[in-house]
N, C-alpha and C positions, 0 to 999 in steps of 0.2 A: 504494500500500500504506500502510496505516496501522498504527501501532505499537499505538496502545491505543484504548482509546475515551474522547475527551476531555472530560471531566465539568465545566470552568471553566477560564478565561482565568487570567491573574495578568500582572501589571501593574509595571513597575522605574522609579526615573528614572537615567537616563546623565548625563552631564556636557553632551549635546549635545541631550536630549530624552525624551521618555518613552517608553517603549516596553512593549508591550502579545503577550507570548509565549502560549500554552497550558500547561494543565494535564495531565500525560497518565501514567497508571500512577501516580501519589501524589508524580509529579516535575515542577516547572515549567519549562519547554523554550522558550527565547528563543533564536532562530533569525535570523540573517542580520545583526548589530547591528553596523554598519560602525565600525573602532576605526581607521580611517584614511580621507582622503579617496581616490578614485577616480585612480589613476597613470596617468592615458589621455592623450590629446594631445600636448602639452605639459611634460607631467610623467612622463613614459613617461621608466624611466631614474634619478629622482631620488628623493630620499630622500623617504619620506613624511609627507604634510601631515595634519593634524587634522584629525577630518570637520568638515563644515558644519552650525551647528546646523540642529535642523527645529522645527515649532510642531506643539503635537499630539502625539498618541500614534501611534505609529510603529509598523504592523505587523510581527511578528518572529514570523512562522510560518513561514515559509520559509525554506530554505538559501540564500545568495549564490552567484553563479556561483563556479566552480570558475576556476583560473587556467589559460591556453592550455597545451594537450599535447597527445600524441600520444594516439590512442584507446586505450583500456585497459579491461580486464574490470572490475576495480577500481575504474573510478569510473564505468562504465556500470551497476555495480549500483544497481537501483532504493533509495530511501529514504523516508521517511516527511518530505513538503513539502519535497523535493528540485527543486531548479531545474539539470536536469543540463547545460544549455548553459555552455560556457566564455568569460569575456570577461573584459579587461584588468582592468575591472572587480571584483577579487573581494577584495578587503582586507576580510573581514568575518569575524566569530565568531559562536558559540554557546556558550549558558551553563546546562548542566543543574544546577537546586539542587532540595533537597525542599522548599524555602520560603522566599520573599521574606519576610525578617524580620531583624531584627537579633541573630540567634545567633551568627554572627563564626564558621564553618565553613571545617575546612581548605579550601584552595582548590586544585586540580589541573589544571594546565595542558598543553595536549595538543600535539605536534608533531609531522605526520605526514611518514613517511618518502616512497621514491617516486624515489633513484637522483638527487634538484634538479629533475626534469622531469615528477615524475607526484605524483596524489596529490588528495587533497580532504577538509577535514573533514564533507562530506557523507556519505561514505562510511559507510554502514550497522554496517561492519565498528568505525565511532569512534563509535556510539550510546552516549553517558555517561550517561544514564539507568540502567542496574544498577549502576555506579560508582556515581553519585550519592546512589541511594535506597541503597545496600548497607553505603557508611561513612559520609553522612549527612556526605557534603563537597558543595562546588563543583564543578562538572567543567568546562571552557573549553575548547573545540578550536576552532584558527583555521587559515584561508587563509594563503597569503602567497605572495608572487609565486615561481614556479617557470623554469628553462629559460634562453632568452636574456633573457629580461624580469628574472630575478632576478637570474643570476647568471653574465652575459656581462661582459667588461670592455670597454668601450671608449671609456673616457677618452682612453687613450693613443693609439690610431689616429685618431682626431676632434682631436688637439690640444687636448681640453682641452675642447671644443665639448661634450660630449655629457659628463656629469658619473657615467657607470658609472661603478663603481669593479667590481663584481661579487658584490658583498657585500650588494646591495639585500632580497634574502629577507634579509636577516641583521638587516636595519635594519625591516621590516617586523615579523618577530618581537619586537623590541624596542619596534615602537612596541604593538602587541597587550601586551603585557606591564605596561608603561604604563599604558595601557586600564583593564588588570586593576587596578594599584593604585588608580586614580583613582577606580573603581566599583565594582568588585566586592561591597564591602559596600551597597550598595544590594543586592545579589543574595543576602544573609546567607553574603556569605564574609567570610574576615579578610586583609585586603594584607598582615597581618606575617607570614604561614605560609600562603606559595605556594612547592606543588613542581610545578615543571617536569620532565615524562616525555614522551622522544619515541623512536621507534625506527629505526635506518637512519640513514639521512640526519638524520631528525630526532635523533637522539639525536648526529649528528657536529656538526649544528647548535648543539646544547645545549652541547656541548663546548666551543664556541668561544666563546656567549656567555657562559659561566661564567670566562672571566678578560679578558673586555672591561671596562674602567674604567666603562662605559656601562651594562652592568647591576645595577654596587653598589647595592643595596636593592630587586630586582624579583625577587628568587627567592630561598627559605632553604631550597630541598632541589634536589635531583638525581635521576632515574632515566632512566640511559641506557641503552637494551634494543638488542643490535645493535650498537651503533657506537661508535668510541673518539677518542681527540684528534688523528690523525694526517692530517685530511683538510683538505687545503687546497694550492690552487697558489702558484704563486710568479708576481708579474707577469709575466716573461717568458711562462711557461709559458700566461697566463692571456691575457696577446697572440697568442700564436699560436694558440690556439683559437677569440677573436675572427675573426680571421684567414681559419682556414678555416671557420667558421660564414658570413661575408660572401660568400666564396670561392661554398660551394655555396648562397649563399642566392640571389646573383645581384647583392650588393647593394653598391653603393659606402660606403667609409666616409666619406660626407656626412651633417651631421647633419638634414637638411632629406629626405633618402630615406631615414633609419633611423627617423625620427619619422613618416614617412606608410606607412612598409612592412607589409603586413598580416602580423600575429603569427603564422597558420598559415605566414606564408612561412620566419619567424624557425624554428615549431616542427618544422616540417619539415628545416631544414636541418640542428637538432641531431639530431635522430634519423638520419642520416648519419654520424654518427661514433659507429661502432662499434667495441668496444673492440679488436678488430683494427686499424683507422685509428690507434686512439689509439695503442696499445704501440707503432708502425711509429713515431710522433712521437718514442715515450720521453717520454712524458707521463704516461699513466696510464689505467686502463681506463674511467674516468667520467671524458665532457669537462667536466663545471661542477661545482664546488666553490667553498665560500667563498676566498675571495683573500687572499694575504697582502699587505694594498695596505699597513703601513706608520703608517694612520690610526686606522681600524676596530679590522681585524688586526693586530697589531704585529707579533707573530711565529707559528710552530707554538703549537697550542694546547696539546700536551701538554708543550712549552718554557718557555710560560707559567705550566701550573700548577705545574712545578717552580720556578718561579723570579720567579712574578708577584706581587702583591696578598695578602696574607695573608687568607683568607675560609673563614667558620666555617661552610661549606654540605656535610651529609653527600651522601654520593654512593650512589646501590645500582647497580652495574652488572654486568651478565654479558651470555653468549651463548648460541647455542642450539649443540647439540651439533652438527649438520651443515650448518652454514649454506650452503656452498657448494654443495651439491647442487640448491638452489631456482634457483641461475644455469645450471646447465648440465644437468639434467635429460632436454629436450627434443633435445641434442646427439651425436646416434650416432658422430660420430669420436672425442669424450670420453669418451662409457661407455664402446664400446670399446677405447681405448687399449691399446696393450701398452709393455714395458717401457722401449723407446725413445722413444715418444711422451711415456711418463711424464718421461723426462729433457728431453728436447727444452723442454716446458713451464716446468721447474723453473730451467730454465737462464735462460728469458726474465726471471725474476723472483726467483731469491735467485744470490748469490755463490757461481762455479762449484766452486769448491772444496769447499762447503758441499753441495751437492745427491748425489754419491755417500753421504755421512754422513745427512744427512736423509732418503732414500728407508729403507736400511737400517736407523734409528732408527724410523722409522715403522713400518714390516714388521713386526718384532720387537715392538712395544707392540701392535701388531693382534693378533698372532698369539695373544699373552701374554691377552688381553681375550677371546680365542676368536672374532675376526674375518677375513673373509676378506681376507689382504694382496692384493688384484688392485688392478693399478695404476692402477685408476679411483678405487678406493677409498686409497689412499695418497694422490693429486691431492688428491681432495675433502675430506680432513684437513689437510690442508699448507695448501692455500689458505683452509679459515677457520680455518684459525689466523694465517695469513700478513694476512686481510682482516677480520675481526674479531676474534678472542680476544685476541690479543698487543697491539693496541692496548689494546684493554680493558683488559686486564693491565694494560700501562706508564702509562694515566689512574690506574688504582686505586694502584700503587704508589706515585704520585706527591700522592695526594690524603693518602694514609694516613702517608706519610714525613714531611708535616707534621701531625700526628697530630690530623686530622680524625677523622669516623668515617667509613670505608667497608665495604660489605655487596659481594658478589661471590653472582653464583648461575649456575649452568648449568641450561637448558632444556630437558630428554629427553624429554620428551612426542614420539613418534612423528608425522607427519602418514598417516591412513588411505590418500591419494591415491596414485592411481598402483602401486596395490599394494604398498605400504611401502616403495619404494625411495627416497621422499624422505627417508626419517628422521624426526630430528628439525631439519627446516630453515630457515632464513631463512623470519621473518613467521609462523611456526608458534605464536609467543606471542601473538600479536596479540586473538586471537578468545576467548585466556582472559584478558587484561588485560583488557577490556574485557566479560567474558562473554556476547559476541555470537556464541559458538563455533556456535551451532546457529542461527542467523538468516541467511535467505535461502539456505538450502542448504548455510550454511558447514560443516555437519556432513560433508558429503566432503572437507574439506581439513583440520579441525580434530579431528572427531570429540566424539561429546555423549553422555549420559548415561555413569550410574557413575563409573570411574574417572576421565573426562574433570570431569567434575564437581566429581569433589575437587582434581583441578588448579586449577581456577577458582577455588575456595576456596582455595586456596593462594596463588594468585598476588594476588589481590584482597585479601585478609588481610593478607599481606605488606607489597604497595604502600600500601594506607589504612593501617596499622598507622606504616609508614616515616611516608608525609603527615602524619599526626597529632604524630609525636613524634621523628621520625628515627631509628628505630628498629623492623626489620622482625618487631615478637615479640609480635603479638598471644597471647593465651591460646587453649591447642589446638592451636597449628601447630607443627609443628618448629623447634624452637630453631636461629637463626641466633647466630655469633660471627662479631664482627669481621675483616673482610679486613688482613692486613698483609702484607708483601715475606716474612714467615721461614715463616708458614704456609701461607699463601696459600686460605684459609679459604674453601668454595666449597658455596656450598648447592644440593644439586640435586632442582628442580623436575620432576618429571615420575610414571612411576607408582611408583616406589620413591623417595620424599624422603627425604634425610637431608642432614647436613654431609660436608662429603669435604677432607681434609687435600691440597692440595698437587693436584690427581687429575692434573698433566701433569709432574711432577717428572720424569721421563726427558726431556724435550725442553727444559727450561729452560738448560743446557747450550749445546745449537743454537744457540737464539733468542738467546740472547744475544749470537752474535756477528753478531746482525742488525743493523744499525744504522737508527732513524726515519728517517734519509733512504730507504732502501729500502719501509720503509711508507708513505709519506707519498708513495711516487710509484709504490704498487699502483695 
């Protein structure tokens, strides 16, 4: 499939060689531009090295492989010079601009979500091409190692032998980053005005690189869609997931058979540990997470930005209204639930004292809203609030008590699928951040024209509006005011936009007597 029909080439130089993209929709699309060398061998494991130069002009029409996973819909969708095979191989970006030239154009860096085990910036659904040509920025979306290759630890079982730490997508993103400043203006961006947006995982990713000492001067903004600062293990934790990843992978911890071991053996093995295995650990329902090894990580990322590096990077973050609904969907003993099932769950994961209060909390603001309280629907509000909103929360609160600027939005936009019983849920923004909502069929999961349409306009507006000046208020869109802990200032995107004062002020109460330790081992 092809996206447009390609009317001339355009041509960049990198730090490491020339390279020579397509012209396509009034957008230039450099495809596949390695901003690390190849992690294979030998180097499997290790912090990434600098590509190798090349002589010549360097084809960039094509996407780079994708990093080892498990198969997924998601990154089987076809794309436009998509190479859909996976191989260790895949440290490579892409860089949609309206023109190679020296105009110094915000720059927007992409980081795809995917759970640490799935994911591709090939993915049709990250085409920055209407970003690009729409606010007449930069648009960047890169690879980076995913699963046991990114984000397994195993220093500590190898003795020291094998140099994991588990944080390697974390150093990968960095070194792309890197990349960005070293070159991007050859691509007519500006290195002093890069904002980094990633959602899910990527946005818990972002999280973490925003108070690493290691990113001071590779990013001046923030949009984190989905995910907040509370994700990350603790070595222990992150040992014993090694552990049993080895366990079911078959695999001794030598480092002479973890370096020859084929990576479908690795990706298979994590896909075994399902968040049932995991909660039975008292780990957490995702077994790979950035680590808090001490080096990289020093501590909780949301600990950090209370109390880290002083940095003047505004932040815009929300969530979408039903997020949890996109994890359990598919699950007839969950929608089903009755009122004991409801408790039985709540129990596994907030403090028991708390869960008769929090059900009946819940019920009552349903009911109040004119929704149905059945205890599927209580679950699937508890748990994204419990798995994304309230981190959210406690990042914003934390960014804005040092009185940064932070922007807060919720995402209501309905998904069509499934007869409306998704909501508005997890990944449901995706296809209008990028307004690829109606490409390759996404119009069943996102929905397109009209009303969807001005969503797009909304979200897009916003985002390049933020990019441009750190501030979400283009002219025509709904006026956004500042997030802070007293208001709690919340713009909600979807078919009726406006600001909303406080919109969960009955549950702040609750949450409170949540403590990050409890998040942070969801």
């Amino acid at each position: 499939m092809t996206r447009g029909h390609i009317v001339s080439d355009s041509t960049a130089n990198t730090a490491t060689g020339r390279v020579r993209g397509v012209r396509e929709d009034g957008v230039s699309v450099f495809r596949g531009i390695p901003f690390a060398a190849p992690p294979v061998g030998q180097w499997r494991w290790r912090h990434p090295e600098p590509p190798k130069p090349w002589f010549g002009v360097r084809e960039a029409v094509r996407f780079g492989s994708h990093a080892p996973q498990l198969e997924s819909p998601l990154v089987r969708l076809g794309s436009t010079g998509a190479r859909r095979e996976s191989s260790e191989d895949c440290l490579t970006l892409n860089v949609f601009t309206p023109s190679v030239d020296d105009a110094r154009r915000p720059v927007m860096v992409w980081i795809h979500g995917g759970g640490f085990t799935l994911g591709s910036s090939s993915q049709p659904l990250y085409d920055g091409a209407r970003l690009a040509g729409r606010g007449d920025v930069v648009v960047v979306t890169l690879n980076y190692r995913l699963g046991a290759l990114g984000f397994l630890r195993l220093a500590d079982l190898t003795g020291g032998r094998l140099p994991a730490t588990g944080n390697e997508g974390l150093l990968d993103q960095l070194a792309a980053l890197k990349w960005v400043q070293e070159n991007i203006a050859e691509f007519g961006g500006d290195p002093g005005k890069v904002t980094v947006f990633g959602e899910s995982a990527g946005a818990m990713c972002l999280a973490a690189l925003l108070v690493l000492p290691e990113s001071g001067g590779l990013m001046h903004r923030a949009i984190l869609q989905s995910g907040g600062a509370h994700t990350a293990h603790t070595v222990d934790e992150a040992n014993r997931v090694a552990e049993m990843v080895l366990e079911k992978a078959g695999l001794a911890a030598d480092p002479d058979v973890l370096l020859a071991a084929d990576p479908r053996t690795l990706v298979r093995a994590v896909g075994e540990l399902s968040p049932r295995v995991m909660r039975a650990e008292g780990i957490g329902w995702m077994p790979l997470r950035p680590v808090i090894d001490g080096r990289l990580v020093r501590e909780l990322p949301v600990h950090g930005m209370r109390s880290g590096p002083e940095r003047d990077i505004p932040v815009l973050g929300g969530t979408t209204t039903d997020e949890w609904r996109f994890m359990v969907i598919t699950n007839r003993s969950v929608m089903g639930m009755d009122l004991e099932g409801l408790q039985q769950r709540l129990f596994r994961v907030l403090p028991e004292d708390l869960v008769p209060r929090a059900i009946e909390i819940y019920r009552v603001k349903m009911s109040r809203e004119g929704a149905e309280p059945h205890p599927f629907n209580v679950y699937s509000e508890v748990f994204t609030d419990l798995a994304f909103r309230v981190p959210c929360e406690r990042l914003l609160d934390a960014v804005a008590a040092r009185g940064t600027c932070a922007f807060r939005y919720l995402f209501s936009w309905p998904s069509p699928a499934a007869g409306g019983m998704l909501g508005a849920c997890h990944a449901v923004d995706l296809g209008f951040t990028f307004g690829t909502n109606a490409v390759d069929g996404g119009e069943f999961f996102f929905g397109a024209g009209g009303d969807a349409d001005r969503v797009v306009d909304h979200v897009q507006g916003a985002w390049l509006a933020f990019a441009r000046g750190g501030d979400p208020n283009p002219p025509g869109l709904p006026l956004w005011s500042r997030y802070d802990s007293r208001s709690r200032a919340t713009m909600e995107i979807g078919a009726n936009p406006g600001m909303r004062q406080d919109p969960w002020r009955e549950l702040n109460d609750l949450w409170a007597e949540v403590p990050d330790e409890i998040l942070r081992r969801f």
